[in-house]
C-alpha positions as CSV (number, residue, x, y, z in Angstrom):
1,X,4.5,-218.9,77.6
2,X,1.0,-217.9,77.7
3,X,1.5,-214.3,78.9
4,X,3.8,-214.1,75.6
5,X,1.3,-215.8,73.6
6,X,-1.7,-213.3,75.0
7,X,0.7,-210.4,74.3
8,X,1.5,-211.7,70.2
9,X,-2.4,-212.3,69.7
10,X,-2.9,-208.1,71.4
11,X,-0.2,-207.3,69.3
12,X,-1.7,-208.5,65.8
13,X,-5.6,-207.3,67.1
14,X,-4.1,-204.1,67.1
15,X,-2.4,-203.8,63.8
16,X,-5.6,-205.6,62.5
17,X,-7.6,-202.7,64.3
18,X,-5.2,-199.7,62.7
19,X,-5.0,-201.5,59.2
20,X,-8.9,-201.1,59.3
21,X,-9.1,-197.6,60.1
22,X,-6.3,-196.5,57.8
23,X,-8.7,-198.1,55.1
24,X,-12.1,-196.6,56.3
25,X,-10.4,-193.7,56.4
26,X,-8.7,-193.6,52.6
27,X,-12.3,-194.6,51.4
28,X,-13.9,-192.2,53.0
29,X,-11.5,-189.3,51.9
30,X,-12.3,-190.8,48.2
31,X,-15.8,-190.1,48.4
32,X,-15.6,-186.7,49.8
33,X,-13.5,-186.0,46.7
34,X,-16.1,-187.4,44.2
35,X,-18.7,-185.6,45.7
36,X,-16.8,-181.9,45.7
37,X,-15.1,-182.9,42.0
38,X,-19.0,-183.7,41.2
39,X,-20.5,-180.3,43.0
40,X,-17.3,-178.3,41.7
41,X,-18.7,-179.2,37.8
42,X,-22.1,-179.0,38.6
43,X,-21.2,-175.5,39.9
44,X,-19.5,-174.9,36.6
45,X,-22.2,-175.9,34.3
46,X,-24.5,-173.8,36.3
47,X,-22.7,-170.6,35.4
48,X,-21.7,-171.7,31.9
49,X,-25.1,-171.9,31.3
50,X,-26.3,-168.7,33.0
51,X,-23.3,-166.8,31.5
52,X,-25.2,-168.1,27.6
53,X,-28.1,-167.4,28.3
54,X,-30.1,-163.4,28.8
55,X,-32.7,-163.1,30.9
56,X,-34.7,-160.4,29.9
57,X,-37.0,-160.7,32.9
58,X,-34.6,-159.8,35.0
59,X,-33.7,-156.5,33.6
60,X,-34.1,-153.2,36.0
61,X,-32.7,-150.5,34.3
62,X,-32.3,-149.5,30.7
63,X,-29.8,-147.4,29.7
64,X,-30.1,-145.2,26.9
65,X,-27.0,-143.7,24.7
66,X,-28.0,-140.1,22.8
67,X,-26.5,-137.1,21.5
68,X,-27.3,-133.9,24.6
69,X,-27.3,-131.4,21.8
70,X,-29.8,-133.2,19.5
71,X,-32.7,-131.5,19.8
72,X,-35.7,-132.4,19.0
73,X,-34.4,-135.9,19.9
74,X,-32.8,-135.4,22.7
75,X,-31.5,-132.4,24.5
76,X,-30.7,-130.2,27.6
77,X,-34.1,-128.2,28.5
78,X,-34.2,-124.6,30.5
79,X,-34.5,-126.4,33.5
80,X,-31.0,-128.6,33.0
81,X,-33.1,-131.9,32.6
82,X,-32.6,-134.3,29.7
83,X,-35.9,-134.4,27.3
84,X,-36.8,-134.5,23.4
85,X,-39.2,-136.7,21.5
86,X,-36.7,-140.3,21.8
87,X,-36.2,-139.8,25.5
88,X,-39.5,-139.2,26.7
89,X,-40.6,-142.2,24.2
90,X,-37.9,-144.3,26.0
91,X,-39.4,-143.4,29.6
92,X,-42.8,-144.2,28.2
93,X,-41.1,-147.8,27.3
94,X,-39.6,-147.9,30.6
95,X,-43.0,-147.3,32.7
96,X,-44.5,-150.1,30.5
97,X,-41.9,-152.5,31.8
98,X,-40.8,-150.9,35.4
99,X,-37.3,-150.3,34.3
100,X,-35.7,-147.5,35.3
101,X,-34.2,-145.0,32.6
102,X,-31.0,-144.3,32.9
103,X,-30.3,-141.0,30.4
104,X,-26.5,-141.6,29.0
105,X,-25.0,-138.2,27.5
106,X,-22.5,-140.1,24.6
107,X,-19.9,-138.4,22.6
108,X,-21.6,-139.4,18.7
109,X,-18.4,-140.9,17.2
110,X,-18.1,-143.1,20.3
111,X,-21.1,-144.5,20.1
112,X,-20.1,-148.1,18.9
113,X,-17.8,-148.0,21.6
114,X,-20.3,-147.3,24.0
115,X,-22.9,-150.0,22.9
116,X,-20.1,-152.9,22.6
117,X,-18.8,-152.2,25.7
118,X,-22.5,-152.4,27.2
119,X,-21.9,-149.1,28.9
120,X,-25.5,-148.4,26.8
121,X,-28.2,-150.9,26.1
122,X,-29.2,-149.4,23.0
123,X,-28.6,-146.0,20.9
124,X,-31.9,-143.9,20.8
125,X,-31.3,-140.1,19.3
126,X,-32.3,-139.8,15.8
127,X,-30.1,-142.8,14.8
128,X,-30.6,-143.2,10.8
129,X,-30.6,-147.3,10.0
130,X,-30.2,-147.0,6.1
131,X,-26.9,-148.4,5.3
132,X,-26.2,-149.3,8.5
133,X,-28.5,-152.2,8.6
134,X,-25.8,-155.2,8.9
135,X,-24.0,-153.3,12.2
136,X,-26.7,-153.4,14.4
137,X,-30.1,-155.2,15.4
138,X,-32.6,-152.0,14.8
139,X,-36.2,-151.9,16.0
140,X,-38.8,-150.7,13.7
141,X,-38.2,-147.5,12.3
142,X,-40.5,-144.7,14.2
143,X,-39.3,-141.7,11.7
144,X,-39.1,-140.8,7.9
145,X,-36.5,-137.9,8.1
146,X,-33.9,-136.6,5.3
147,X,-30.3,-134.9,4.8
148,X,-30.6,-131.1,4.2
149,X,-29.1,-127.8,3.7
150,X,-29.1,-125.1,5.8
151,X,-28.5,-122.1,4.4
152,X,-28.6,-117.9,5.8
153,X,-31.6,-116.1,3.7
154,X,-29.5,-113.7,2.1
155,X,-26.8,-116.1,1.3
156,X,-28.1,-116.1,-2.2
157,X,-27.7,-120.3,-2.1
158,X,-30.4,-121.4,-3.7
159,X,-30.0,-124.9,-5.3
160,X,-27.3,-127.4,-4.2
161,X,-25.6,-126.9,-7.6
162,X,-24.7,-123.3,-5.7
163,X,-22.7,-125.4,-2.7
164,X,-19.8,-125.1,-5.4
165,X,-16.6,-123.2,-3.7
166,X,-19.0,-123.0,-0.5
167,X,-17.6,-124.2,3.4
168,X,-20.2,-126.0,4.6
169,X,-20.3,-127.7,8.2
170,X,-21.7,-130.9,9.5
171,X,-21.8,-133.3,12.7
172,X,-19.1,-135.6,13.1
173,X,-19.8,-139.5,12.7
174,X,-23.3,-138.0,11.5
175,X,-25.1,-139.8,8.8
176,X,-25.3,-136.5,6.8
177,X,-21.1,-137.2,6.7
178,X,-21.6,-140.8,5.8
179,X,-23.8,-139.4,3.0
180,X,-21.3,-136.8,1.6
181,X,-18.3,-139.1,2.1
182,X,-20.4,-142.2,0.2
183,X,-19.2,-143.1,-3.2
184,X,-22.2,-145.6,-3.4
185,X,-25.5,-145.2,-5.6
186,X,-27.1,-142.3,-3.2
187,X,-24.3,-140.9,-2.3
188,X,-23.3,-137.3,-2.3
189,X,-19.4,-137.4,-2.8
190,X,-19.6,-136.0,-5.8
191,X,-21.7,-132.9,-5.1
192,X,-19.5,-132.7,-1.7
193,X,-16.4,-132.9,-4.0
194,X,-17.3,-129.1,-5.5
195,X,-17.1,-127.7,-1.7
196,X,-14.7,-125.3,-0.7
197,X,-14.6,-127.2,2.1
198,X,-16.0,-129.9,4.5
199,X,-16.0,-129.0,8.3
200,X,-17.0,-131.4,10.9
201,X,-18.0,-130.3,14.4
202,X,-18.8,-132.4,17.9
203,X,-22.3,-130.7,17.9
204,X,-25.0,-129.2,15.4
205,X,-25.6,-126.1,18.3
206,X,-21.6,-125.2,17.4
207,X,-22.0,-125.9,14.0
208,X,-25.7,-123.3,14.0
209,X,-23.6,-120.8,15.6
210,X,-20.7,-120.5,13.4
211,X,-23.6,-120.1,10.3
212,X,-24.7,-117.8,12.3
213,X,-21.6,-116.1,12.5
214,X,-21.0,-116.4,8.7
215,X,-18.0,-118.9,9.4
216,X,-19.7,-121.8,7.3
217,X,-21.9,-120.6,4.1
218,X,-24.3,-123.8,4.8
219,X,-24.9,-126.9,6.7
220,X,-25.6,-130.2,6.2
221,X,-28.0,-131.2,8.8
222,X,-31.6,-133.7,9.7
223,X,-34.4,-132.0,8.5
224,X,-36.3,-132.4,12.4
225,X,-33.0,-131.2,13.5
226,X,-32.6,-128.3,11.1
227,X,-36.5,-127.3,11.8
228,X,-36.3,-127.3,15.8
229,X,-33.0,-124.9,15.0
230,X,-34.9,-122.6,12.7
231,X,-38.0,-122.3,15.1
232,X,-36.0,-121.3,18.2
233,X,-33.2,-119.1,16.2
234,X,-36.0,-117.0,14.8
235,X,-35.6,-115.5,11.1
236,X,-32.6,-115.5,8.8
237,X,-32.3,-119.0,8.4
238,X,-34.0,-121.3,5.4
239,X,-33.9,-125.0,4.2
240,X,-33.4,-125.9,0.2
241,X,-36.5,-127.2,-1.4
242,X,-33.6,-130.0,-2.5
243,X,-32.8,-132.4,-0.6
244,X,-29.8,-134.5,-0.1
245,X,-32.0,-137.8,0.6
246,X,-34.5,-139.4,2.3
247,X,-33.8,-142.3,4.9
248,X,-35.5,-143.8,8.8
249,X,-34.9,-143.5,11.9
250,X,-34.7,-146.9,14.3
251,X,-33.5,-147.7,17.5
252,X,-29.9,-149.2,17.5
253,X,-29.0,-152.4,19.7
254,X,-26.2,-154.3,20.0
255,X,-26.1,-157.0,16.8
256,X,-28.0,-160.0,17.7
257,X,-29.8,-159.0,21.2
258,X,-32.9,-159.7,19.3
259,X,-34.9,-160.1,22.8
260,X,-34.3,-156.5,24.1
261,X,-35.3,-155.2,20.7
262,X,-38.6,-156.9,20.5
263,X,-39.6,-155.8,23.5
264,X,-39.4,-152.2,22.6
265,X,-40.8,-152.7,19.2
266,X,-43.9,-154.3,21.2
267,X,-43.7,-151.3,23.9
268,X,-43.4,-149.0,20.7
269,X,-46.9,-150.2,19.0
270,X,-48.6,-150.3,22.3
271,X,-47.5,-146.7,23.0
272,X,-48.6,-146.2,19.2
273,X,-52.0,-148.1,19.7
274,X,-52.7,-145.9,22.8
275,X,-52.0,-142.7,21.2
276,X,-49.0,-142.0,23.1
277,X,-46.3,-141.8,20.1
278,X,-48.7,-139.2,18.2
279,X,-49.3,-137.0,21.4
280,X,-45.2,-137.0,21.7
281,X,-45.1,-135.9,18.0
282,X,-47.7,-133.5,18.2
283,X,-45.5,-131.6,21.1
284,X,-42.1,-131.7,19.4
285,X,-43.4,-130.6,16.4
286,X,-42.7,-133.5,14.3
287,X,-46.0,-135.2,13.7
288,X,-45.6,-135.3,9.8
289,X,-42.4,-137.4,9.9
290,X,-43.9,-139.8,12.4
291,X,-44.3,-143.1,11.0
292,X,-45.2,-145.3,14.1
293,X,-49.0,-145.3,13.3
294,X,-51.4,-147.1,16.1
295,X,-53.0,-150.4,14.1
């Protein structure tokens, strides 16, 4: 009787003992799950957060969209390197803040495309703001510039009332199209409506050389632009006294990345302060359509 009784009391110890440890160890499983549920949203907060907010100071490179066959703006020099008065300005930005540039060739009707996509931080190559002003967040403008014609010397174009019946070229996605396709007060539809015709081409240097080659009668061009081409084509070419308009050049960044863009514009009046800007001007030959003045 008392072995039985010692073995009913070792028998009841031991379910006491494993009833105990099956509840230490459901409670202990339960906090190990509150604490990864609790790190787990932590963790999530962290990069919803970080994912909202640009960081600025972090930033190595800056990467900057242009047109390779702009010149003055930007261009492909004797020695195959990448220059012109916006890309030098960009590397002078660049040194200020220890970015590195990164020089992005873009097809010019792509260039939205480019910029949303983020494969460029900003689009710097004689980029006109006027009446593009709601589509992007522009920095100051740097540049008074204007829409003209182009025209051969002996073409015997004089006045733009003598584009009538004329072919007459320009750039694809350029603002001199915008200007000639614009029914709004400024435009020039109406003087582009008395063309023979309107041909767009990828690049001003193919649209220079069929002028050249007496394929287009005149061209519809940037006046820097049309000045650079005259200088280095020699004689035979001549701007109209007329002009199609008058408008600025800015730096183009994606709409609303505010912080980026006021970072350059305070580069840009440093670089104007210290003389930089006008020594860049002075060398591409555009120092009376400069408008970034030191203060």
């Amino acid at each position: 009787m008392k072995k039985k009784t010692i073995s009913m009391m070792l028998a009841a110890t031991m379910a006491l003992s494993l009833f105990a440890g099956c509840g230490s160890s459901k409670d202990t499983a339960t906090e190990d799950t509150s604490k990864t549920e609790s790190t787990d949203t932590a963790d999530d907060s962290s990069e919803d957060a970080s994912a909202e907010t640009t960081d600025e100071s972090s930033r190595t490179t800056f990467t900057v969209g242009f047109d390779a066959e702009y010149p003055p703006y930007g261009y492909m020099d004797d020695d195959g390197e990448y220059t012109g008065f916006d890309l030098e300005l960009a590397q002078a930005v660049c040194d200020k803040e220890g970015w590195e540039l990164v020089k992005k060739p873009i097809n010019w009707d792509s260039k939205d495309m480019e910029l949303n996509s983020g494969s460029i931080d900003c689009i710097w190559n004689g980029f006109t703001m006027n009446g593009r002003e709601d589509d992007y967040t522009f920095s100051v403008p740097y540049v008074d510039n204007s829409q003209v014609i182009v025209v051969a010397e002996d073409s015997g174009i004089e006045q733009l009332s003598d584009l009538a019946g004329k072919t007459v070229g320009v750039q694809a996605a350029s603002a001199a199209l915008d200007l000639l396709q614009s029914e709004d007060e400024g435009g020039q539809k109406e003087l582009a409506d008395t063309f023979g015709s309107l041909n767009e081409f990828a690049d001003y240097n193919t649209a220079f050389t069929e002028l050249q080659a007496g394929a287009l009668d005149a061209l519809a061009i940037d006046v820097g632009v049309a000045k650079y081409q005259l200088n280095s084509r020699g004689e035979g070419f001549k701007i109209l006294d007329e002009t199609l308009n008058t408008e600025q050049y800015a730096i183009g960044f994606k709409k609303g990345n505010q912080e980026l863009c006021d970072i350059v514009n305070a580069d840009l009046q440093e670089l104007a302060n210290e003389g930089k800007v006008a020594e860049l001007a002075e060398k591409y030959e555009i120092a009376d359509m400069v408008t970034l003045k030191a203060e």
